[in-house]
Structure formats: structure tokens, C-alpha cells
Short mmCIF file of the C-alpha atoms (twelve columns), coordinates in Angstrom:
data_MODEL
# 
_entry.id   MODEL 
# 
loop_
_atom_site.group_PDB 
_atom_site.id 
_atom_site.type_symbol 
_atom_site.label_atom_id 
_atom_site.label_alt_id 
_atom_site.label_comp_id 
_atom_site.label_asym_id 
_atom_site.label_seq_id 
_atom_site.Cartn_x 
_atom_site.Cartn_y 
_atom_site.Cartn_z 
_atom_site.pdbx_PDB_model_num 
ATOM 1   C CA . UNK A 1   0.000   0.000   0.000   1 
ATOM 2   C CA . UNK A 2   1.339   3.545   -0.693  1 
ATOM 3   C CA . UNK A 3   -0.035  6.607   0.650   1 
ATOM 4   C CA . UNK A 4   -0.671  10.290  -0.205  1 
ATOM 5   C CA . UNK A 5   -1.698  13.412  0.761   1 
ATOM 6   C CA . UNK A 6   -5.551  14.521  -0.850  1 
ATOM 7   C CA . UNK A 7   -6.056  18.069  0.437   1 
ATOM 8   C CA . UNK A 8   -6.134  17.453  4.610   1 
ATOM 9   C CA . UNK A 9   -7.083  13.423  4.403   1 
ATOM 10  C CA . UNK A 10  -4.472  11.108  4.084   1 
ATOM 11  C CA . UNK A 11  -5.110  8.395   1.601   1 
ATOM 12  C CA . UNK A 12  -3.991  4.939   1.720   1 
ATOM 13  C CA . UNK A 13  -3.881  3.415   -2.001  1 
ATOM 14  C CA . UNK A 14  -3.628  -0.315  -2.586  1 
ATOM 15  C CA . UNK A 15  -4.177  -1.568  -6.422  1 
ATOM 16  C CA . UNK A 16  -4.055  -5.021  -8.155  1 
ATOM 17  C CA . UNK A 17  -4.881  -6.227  -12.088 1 
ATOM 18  C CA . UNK A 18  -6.377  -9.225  -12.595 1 
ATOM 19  C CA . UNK A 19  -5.613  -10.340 -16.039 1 
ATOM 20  C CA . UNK A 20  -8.456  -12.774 -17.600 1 
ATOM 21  C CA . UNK A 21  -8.623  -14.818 -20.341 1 
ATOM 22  C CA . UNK A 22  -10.034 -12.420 -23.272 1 
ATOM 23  C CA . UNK A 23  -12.892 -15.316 -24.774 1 
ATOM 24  C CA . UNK A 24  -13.755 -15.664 -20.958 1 
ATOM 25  C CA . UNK A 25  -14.036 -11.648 -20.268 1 
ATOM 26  C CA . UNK A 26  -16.154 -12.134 -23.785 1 
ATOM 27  C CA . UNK A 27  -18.850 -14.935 -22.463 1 
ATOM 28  C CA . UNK A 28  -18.878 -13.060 -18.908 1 
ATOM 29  C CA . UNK A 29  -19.680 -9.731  -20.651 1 
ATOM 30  C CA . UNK A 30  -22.635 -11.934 -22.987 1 
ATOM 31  C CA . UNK A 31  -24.170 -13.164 -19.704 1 
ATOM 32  C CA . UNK A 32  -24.177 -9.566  -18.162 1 
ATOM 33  C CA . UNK A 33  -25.684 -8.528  -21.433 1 
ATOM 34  C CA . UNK A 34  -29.010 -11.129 -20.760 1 
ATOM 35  C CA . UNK A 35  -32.137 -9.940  -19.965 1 
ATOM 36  C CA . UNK A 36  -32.974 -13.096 -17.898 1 
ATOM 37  C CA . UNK A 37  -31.095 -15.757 -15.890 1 
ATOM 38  C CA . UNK A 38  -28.498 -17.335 -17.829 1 
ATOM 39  C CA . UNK A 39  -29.128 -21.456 -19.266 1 
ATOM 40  C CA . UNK A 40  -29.779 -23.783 -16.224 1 
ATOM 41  C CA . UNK A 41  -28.617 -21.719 -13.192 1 
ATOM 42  C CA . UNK A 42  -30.715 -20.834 -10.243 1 
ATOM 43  C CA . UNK A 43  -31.494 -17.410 -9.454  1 
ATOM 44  C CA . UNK A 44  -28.782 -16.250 -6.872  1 
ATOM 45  C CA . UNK A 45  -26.222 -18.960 -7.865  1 
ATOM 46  C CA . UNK A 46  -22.854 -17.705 -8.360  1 
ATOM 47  C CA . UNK A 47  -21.864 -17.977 -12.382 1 
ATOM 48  C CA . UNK A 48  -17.779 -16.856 -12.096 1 
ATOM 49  C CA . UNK A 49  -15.660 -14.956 -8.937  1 
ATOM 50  C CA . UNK A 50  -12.584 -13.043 -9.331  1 
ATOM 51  C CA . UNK A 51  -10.658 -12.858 -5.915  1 
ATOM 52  C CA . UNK A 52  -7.193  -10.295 -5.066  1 
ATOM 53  C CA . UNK A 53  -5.686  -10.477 -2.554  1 
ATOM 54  C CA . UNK A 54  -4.816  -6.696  -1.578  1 
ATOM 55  C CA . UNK A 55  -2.397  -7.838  2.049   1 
ATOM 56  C CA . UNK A 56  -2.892  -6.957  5.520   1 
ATOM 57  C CA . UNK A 57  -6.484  -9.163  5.002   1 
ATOM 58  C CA . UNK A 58  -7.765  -7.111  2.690   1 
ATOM 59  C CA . UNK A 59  -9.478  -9.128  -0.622  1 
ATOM 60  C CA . UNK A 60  -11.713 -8.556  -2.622  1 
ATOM 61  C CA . UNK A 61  -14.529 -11.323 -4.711  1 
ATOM 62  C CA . UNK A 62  -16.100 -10.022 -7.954  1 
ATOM 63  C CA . UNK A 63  -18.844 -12.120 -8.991  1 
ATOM 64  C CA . UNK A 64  -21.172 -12.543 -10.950 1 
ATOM 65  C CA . UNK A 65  -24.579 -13.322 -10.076 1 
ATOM 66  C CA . UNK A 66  -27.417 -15.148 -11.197 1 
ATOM 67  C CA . UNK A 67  -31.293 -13.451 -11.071 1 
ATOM 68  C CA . UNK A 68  -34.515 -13.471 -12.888 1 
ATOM 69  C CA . UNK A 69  -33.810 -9.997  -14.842 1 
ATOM 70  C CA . UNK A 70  -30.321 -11.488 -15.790 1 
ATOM 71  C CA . UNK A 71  -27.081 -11.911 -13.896 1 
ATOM 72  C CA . UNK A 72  -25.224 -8.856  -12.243 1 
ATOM 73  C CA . UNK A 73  -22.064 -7.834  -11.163 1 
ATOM 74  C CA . UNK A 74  -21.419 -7.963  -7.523  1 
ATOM 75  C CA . UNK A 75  -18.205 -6.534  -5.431  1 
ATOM 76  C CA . UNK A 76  -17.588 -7.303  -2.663  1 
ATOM 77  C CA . UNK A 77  -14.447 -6.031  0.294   1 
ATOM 78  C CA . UNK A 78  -13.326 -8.164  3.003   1 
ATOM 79  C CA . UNK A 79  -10.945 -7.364  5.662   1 
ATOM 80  C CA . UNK A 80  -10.192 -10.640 7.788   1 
ATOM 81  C CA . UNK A 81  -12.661 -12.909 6.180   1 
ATOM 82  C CA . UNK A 82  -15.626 -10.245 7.099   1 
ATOM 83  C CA . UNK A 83  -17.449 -7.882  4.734   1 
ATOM 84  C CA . UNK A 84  -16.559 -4.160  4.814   1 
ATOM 85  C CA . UNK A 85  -18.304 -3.058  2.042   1 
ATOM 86  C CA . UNK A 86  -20.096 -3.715  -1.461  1 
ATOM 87  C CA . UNK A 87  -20.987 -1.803  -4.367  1 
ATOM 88  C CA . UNK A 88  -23.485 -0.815  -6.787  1 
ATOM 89  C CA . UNK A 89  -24.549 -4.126  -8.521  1 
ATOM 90  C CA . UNK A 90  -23.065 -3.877  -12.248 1 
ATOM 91  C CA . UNK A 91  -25.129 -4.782  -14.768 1 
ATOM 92  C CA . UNK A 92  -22.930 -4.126  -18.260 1 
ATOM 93  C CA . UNK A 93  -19.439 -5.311  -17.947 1 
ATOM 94  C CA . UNK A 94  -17.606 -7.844  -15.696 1 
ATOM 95  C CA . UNK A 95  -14.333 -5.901  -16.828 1 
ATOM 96  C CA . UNK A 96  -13.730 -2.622  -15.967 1 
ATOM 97  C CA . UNK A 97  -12.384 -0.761  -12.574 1 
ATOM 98  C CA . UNK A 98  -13.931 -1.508  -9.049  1 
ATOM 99  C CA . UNK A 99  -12.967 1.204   -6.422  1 
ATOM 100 C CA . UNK A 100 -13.625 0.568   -2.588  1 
ATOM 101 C CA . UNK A 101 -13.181 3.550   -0.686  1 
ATOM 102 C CA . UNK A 102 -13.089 3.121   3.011   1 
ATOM 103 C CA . UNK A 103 -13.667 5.693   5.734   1 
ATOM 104 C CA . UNK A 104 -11.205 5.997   8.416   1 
ATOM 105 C CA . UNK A 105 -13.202 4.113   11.578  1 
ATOM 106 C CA . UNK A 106 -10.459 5.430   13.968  1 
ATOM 107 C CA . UNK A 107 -9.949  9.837   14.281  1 
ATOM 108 C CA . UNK A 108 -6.478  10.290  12.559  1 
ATOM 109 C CA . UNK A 109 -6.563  7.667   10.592  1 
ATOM 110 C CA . UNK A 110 -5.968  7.429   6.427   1 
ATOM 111 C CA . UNK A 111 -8.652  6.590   4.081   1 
ATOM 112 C CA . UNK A 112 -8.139  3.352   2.372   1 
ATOM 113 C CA . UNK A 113 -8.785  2.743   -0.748  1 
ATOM 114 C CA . UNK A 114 -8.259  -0.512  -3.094  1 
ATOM 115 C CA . UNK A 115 -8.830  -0.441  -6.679  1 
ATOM 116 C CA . UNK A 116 -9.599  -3.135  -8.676  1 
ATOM 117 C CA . UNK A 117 -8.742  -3.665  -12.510 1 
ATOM 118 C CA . UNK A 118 -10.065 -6.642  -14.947 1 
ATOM 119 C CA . UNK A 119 -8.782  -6.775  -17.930 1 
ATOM 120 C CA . UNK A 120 -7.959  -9.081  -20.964 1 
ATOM 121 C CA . UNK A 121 -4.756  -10.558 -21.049 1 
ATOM 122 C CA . UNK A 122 -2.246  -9.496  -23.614 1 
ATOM 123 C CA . UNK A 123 -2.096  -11.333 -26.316 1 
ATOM 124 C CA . UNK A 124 1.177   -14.269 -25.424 1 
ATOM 125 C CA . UNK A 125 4.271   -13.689 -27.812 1 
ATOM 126 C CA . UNK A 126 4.994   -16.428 -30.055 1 
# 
């Protein structure tokens, strides 16, 4: 984790890429793009999860979701095995940029915040 000054608040930065397969970002991106629950899975099943580790017990699982209206994108910050926070359930793209911005719970303490990136792997060198 690095940190840096914003204005007054201290900010603690932590960021990790996960690189995916580009076919698989393709199907995960095609189920995100149905309009009702995807082949034989039950609503709230889990299709796919994407875990980082961030250190210190920080992770992070992006997953994707099951429901009747079609599946959706959810993310989801842990810090020792327990949920911190989640955000808006994404509904277009499994790739992308999650932020998790967490407020300082003690006075004096930095802001934390872990970023996220999916992304297709480059293309291998022959």
C-alpha cells in the first residue's frame, strides 16, 4: 500500500490487475448482457468470482450473479474474512475498474482505498 496526501485526508492506495482470459471476459460480458437468468442456473447462484488479494487481510470477490432480470455484477471487500463493504450491482461489464473507498473508523486515521482492474490478457508472444 502507498499513501498520499488529498487536500487534509491522508489516503492509503492499494491496487491489483487481474488479467483474464479475453474469450472468458467475452462470455462473462454476454451473460451480463441477458435480460434473464443465464441457461440452467438458479437465481442467486454464483456464475464466475474473481478474488485479489490486496495484504494486511484485505481481498476482494467479484462475482457474478445469477437473477430473474439477468445476472449482475457484484463486489464485494473483506478485511479478515468479514465484509466491509459492497458496491453498486453492475449490470454491463464484468471488466472494468472496481474502487472501494473506506472511511477511516479510527480519528487520525488514512482513508483506504483498493482499486480493482479486470482486464484481458495481452495477447502471449509467439
Amino acid at each position: 500500500m502507498t499513501e498520499e496526501e488529498v487536500g487534509v485526508t491522508r489516503l492509503t492506495v492499494s491496487e491489483n490487475t487481474l488479467r483474464l482470459d479475453a474469450s472468458h471476459l467475452a462470455t462473462f460480458n454476454a451473460w451480463l448482457a441477458e435480460s434473464c437468468a443465464v441457461g440452467d442456473a438458479g437465481r442467486d447462484e454464483v456464475l464466475h468470482t474473481a478474488s485479489t488479494d490486496f495484504g494486511s487481510g484485505w481481498e476482494a470477490d467479484i462475482k457474478i450473479v445469477n437473477s430473474e432480470d439477468g445476472p449482475y455484477v457484484d463486489a464485494v471487500l473483506f478485511h479478515n474474512g468479514s465484509e466491509v463493504m459492497c458496491l453498486e450491482p453492475e449490470f454491463e461489464q464484468f471488466d472494468g475498474q472496481y474502487i472501494f473507498d473506506v472511511a477511516p473508523s479510527i480519528p487520525g486515521m488514512a482513508r483506504l482505498r483498493f482499486t480493482l482492474n479486470i482486464a484481458a490478457d495481452a495477447a502471449k508472444e509467439e
